[in-house]
N, C-alpha and C positions, 0 to 999 in steps of 0.2 A: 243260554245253556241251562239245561234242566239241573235237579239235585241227582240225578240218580249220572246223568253225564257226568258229571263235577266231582262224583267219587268216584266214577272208574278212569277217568280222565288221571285224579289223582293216587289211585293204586297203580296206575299203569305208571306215572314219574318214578313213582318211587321203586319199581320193576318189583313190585309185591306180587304174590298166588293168590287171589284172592275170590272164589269162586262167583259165579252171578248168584247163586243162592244164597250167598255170604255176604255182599254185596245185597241185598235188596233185604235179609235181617238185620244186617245195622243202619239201614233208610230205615225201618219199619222201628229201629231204637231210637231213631233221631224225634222221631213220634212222639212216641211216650213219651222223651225228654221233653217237648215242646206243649202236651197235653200235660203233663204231672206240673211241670213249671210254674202253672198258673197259682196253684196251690202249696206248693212247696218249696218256691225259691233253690231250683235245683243250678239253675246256672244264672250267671247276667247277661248270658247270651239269648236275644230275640230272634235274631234274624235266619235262619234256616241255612242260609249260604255261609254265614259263620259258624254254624254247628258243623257243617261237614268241614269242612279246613280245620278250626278247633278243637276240636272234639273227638273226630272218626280219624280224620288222617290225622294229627298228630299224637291219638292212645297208636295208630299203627305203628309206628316208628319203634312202636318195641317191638314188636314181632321177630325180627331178626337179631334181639339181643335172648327172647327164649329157649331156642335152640332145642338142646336135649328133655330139657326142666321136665318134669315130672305131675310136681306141684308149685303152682305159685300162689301168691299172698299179695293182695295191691290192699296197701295201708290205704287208710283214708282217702277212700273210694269216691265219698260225695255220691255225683252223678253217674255215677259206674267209669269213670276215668281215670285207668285204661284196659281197667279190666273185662269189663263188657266185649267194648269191639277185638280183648284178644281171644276172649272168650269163642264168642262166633266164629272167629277164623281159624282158632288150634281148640276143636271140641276133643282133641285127646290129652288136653290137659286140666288137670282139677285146680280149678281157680272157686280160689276164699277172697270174698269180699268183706273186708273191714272197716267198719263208720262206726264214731261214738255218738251220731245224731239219728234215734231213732226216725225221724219221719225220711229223710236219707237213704235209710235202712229200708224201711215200708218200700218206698219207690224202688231199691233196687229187688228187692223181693217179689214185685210185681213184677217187673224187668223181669226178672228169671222163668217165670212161671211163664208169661204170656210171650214172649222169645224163644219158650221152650230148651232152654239152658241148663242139659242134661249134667251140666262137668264144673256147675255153679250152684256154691252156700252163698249166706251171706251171715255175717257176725253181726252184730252191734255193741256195741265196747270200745272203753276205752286199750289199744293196743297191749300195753303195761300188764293191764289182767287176762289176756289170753295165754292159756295152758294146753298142755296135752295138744300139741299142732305144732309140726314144723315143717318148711317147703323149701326147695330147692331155691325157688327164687325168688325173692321181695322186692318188690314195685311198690313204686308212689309217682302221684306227679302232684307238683308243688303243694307238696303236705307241710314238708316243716326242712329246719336247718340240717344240714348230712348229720353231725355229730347226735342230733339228736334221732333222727331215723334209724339210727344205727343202735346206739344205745338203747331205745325202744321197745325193738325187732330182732337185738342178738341171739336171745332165748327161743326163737323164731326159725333160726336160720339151718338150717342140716348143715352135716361137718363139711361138705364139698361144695354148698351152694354157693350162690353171691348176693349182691343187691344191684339193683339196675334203676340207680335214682334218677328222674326225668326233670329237668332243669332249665330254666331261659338261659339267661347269658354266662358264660363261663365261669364256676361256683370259685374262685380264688379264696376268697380268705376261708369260706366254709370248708373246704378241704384241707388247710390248715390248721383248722379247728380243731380234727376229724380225732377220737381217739385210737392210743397206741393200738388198739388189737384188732385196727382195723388197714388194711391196704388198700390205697387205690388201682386198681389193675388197667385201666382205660377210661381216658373220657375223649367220646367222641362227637363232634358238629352233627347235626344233627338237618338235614334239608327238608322242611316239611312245603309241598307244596301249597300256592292260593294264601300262604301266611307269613305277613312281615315278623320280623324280628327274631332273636336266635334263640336258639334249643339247643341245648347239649345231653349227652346221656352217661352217666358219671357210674364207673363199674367199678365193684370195690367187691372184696370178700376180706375173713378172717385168717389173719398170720397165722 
């Protein structure tokens, strides 16, 4: 099975909308991730058939938690994960990409440009010092502990949005952690297809 079968193979488990021309810009990101890599240590993934399971289909898995959102914010973005591929698939939503590691930054900047990613910034900063910006909804995938995401990202947050933290195995004590002014609203399993082990997506907004 080719790579471009293997993502629509797995947009279609996951009964995602995901157009063929959406579908063949985020083969065309698995790219760049696989050409910048050399240089930048953008992922430890080599292999191409673990880029798409990793990478494409498990940033999609949020897709259906963006819903209305307006604006989103994926903290520490790294490799554009998950921002990028929601990028591509909801271009009517303004996605800010956040990394404190300029060369990071650099790649996803390229990213933008040469994807043509009319509904995409990209920040470089540390989270803590970004002002004047607030979004509907903050995304991460395995940036940092919830209490601290949240903490972060509150000054971040609009009064009705939430956070949609992307997670492996079921965050128990982190969510324990989690401070008072924060709710958990849902946390849902998470089926990514072509990929062992588990994924949750941990929904939380402000009491």
């Amino acid at each position: 099975m080719n790579h471009a079968q293997q993502l629509q193979n797995g947009i279609a488990a996951m009964n995602l909308a995901v157009s063929p021309e959406q579908q063949a810009k985020l083969l065309a990101y698995v790219e760049l991730l696989k050409k910048w890599n050399k240089t930048y240590n953008l992922t430890a993934l080599r292999d191409e058939t673990l880029m798409i399971s990793h990478h494409l289909l498990d940033s999609l898995t949020l897709l259906p938690y963006i819903g209305g959102a307006q604006t989103m914010l994926d903290v520490g973005s790294g490799g554009g994960q998950p921002g990028i591929p929601a990028a591509i698939c909801r271009p009517d939503v303004e996605i800010t990409l956040l990394d404190a590691n300029t060369k990071k930054t650099s790649f996803l900047q390229q990213a933008v440009i040469e994807l043509e990613l009319k509904n995409v910034r990209v920040v470089s900063g540390r989270v803590e010092a970004v002002k004047d910006f607030q979004a509907d909804l903050i995304t991460s995938r395995a940036f940092a502990e919830l209490a601290d995401f949240v903490n972060w990202t509150a000054h971040l947050l609009q009064d009705n949005g939430r956070w949609a933290a992307m997670k492996g195995v079921y965050p128990h004590d982190e969510i324990a952690r989690l401070p008072n002014f924060v709710q958990v609203d849902k946390v849902e399993e998470l089926h990514v297809p072509q990929l062992e082990g588990e994924r949750h997506m941990v929904l939380m907004s402000k009491k």
